[in-house]
N, C-alpha and C positions, 0 to 999 in steps of 0.2 A: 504494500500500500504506500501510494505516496503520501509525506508527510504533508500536513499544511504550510506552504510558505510563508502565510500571512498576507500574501499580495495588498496591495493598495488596490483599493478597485474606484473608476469613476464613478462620480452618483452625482443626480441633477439637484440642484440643491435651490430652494425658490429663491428668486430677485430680492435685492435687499428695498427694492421700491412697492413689495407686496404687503399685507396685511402680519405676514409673520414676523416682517421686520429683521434689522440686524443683529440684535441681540441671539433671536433664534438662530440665526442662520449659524455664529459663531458658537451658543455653547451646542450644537450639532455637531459640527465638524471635531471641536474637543472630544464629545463624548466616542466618535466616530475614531479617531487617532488612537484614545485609550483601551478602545476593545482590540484595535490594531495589534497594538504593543502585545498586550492582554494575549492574545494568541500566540502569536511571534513568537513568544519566551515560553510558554507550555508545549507548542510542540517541541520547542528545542531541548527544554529542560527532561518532557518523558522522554523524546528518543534516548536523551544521552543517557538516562540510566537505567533505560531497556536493552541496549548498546552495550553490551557485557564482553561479547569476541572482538580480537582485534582485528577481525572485518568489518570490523562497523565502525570505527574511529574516521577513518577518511569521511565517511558519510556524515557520521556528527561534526565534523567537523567544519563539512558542508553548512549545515544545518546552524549552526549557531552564529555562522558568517553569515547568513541570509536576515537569520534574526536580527544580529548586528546592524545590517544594514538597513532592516523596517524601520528598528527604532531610532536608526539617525534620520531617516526620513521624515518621521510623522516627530521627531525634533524640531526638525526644521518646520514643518505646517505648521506645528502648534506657533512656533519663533512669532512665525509670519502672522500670527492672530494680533488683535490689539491686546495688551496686560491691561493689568488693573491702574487706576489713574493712581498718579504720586506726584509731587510738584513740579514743578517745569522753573526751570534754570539753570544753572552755575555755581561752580563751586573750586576752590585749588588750595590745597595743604601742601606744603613742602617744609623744611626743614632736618634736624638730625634726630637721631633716637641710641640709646646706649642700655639694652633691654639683655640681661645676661641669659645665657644661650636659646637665644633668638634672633636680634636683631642689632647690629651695630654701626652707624654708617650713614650716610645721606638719604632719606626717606620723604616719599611723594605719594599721597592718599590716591590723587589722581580720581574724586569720588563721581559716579555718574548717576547716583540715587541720596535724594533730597527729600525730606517726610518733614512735619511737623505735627506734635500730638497736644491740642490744647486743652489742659482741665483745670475751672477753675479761672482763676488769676495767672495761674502757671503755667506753660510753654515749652516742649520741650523739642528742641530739635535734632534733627539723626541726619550726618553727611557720611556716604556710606560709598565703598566700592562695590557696584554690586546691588543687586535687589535679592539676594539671599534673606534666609533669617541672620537676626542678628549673630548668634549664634557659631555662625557660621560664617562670618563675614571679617573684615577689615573698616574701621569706621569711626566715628569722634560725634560723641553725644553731646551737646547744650541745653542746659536746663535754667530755663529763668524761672528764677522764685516766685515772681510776681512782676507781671508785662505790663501791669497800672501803674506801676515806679518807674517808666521807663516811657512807654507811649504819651505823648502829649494829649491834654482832656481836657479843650476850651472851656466846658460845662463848669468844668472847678478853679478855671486859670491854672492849672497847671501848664507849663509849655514844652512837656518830655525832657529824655534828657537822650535826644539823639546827636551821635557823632561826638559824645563824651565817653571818655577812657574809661572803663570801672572794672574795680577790680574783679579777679576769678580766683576762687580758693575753695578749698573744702568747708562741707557743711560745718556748723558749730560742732555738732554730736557728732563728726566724725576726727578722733584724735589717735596718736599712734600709741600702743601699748604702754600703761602705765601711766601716760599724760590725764589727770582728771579733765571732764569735761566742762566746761567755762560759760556763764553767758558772756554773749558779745552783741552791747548796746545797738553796732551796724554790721551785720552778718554780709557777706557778698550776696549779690543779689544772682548770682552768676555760680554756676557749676559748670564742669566740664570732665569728659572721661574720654580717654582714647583707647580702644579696644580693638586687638589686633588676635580674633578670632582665628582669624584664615591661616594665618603667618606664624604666630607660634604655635597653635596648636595648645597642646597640653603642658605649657611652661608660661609664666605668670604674664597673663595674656592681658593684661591691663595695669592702665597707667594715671594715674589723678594729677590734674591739673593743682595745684597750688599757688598760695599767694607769691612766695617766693623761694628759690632755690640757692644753693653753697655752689657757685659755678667752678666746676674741676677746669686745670689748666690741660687738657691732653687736648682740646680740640672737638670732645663731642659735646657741644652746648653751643653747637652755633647752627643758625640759620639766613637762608640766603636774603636779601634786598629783593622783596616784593612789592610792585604798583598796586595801590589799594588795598594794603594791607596795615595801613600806618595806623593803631587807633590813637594813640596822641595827636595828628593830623585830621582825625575825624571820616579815616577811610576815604580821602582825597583820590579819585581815581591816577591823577598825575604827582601824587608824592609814596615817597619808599623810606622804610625805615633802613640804614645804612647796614649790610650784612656785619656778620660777627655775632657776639653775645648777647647783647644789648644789656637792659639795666637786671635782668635777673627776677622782674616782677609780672607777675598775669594779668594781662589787661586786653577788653574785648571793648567795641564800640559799634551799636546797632543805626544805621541811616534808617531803616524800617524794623516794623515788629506787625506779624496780623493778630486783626482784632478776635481769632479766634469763632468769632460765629461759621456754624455751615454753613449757612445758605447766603453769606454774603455774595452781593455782583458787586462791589464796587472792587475792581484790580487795585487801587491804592491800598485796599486795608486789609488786604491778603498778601501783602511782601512783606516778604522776612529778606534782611541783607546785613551785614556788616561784616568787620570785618577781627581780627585777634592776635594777639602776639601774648604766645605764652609761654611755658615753662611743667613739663612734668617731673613727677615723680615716684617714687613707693614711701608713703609714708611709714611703714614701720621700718625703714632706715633711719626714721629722726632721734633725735636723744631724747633716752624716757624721763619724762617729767614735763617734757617741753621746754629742757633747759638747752644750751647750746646752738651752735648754729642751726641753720636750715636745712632738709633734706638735702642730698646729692642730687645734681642734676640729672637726670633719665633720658632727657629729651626736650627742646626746643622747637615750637612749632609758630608756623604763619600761615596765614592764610585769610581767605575771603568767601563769601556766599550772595547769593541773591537767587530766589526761587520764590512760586506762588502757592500759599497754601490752597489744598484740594480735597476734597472728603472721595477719600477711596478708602479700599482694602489691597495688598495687606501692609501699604506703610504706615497706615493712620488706622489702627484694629479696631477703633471706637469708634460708635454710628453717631 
């Protein structure tokens, strides 16, 4: 008996200008690809362990190349589908990283997946390589505490506080062992974590942004001179912070922030942009108590954003 191929087979599929619409037409096709797949790898998987003489290897072997090749096909169909919505813009991290047995050396997020998750007051945005889960990714989190300290609110005279430096540091309640925990009168309004899922792997795959850093003399605390990325300039598209060290402190500054509703239409109040010059680290390298210097430098980062918030799945998981 011949096995099943799997073949692709044509099917007429109705006009996207019909009463079924596009939506149909596309999860059709998906579910169409998955039965594909779906076959492809069972017949391949029974033959091969029905396939006991070694007269039958050549032929499994056949068989599981064929498979192979269904599933790079209906790959690439599904590619070709539309994904789920995620924000639309721009985005460029570069800088260095000194991450022990992982990563050492000049480092570029290079990110092509921008999300923003608003709850509350708070804000949290995800610059990612990758539309993976997080998990399983490469990518650098921002989380504003509260986007009403920051977005200007004619209603109150407030006038925001866009294209201002402010700091980025760890929560209050997060301190390194032994350190008791402290109020502090003005906590940063700004968190940041860089997470390098993909890259290390199962070696300490993240990094916290801190207020500031002990900068080591070898040369990994430095980042290069990027246009629009100055936040002491206010994210000037034509000014650059000069490469090197810099002062050793985290500081981010927003030109935009969205106002967080779904169902906004106005485009001005769904940008998120600015722009950061920071400094990571491991915080339980600092001295316990909280006495002595500052963590060791880990990693120096720059960079910039600008993208529209969008209510999809699955970079925004909340309806």
């Amino acid at each position: 008996m011949r096995p099943n191929d799997g073949g692709l087979r044509a099917s007429k599929l109705p006009p996207a200008s019909s009463e079924i619409g596009l939506a149909h037409r596309i999860g059709l096709a998906r579910f169409r690809v998955a039965k594909v797949v779906q076959s492809a790898l069972r017949s391949a998987l029974v033959t091969s362990v029905r396939g006991g003489g070694g007269g039958h290897r050549g032929r499994n072997r056949g068989i599981v190349a064929r498979a192979v090749c269904v599933v790079a096909a209906a790959a690439s169909v599904a590619a070709s589908a539309p994904a789920c919505s995620q924000g639309e813009g721009e985005g460029r991290i570069v800088g260095t990283l000194d991450v022990p047995s992982c990563w050492t050396g000049r480092f570029e997020l290079e990110p092509d997946f921008l999300a923003a998750v608003p709850y509350r007051d708070a804000i949290t945005l995800r610059i990612q390589n990758g539309s993976d889960f997080q998990s399983f990714s490469d990518g650098l989190t921002i989380l504003v505490n509260d986007r009403t300290q920051i977005r200007p609110d004619p209603s109150k005279g407030f006038p925001g506080r866009y294209r201002e430096a402010l700091p980025v540091d760890l929560p209050p309640e997060v301190t390194p062992p032994g350190t008791p925990v402290e109020p502090q009168p003005t906590p940063a309004l700004v968190n940041m974590v860089l997470y390098l899922q993909r890259s290390c792997r199962t070696q300490n795959v993240t990094l916290d942004v801190v207020g500031e850093v002990t900068i080591p003399t070898d040369g990994t605390c430095t980042a290069p001179a990027v246009k629009g990325a100055d936040p002491t300039q206010g994210c000037a598209p034509d000014k650059e912070a000069p490469a090197g060290t810099g002062s050793g402190k985290s500081v981010i500054a927003f030109t935009s922030l969205s106002n967080g509703k779904l169902d906004e239409e106005t485009a001005a109040e769904r940008l998120n942009a600015g722009c950061f010059d920071v400094y990571l680290a491991d915080p339980r390298e600092a001295e316990p108590g909280g006495l002595g210097p500052p963590p060791r430098c880990r990693g120096h980062l720059r960079g910039s954003f600008s993208f529209f918030f969008e209510r999809g799945r699955p970079s925004q998981p909340f309806p």
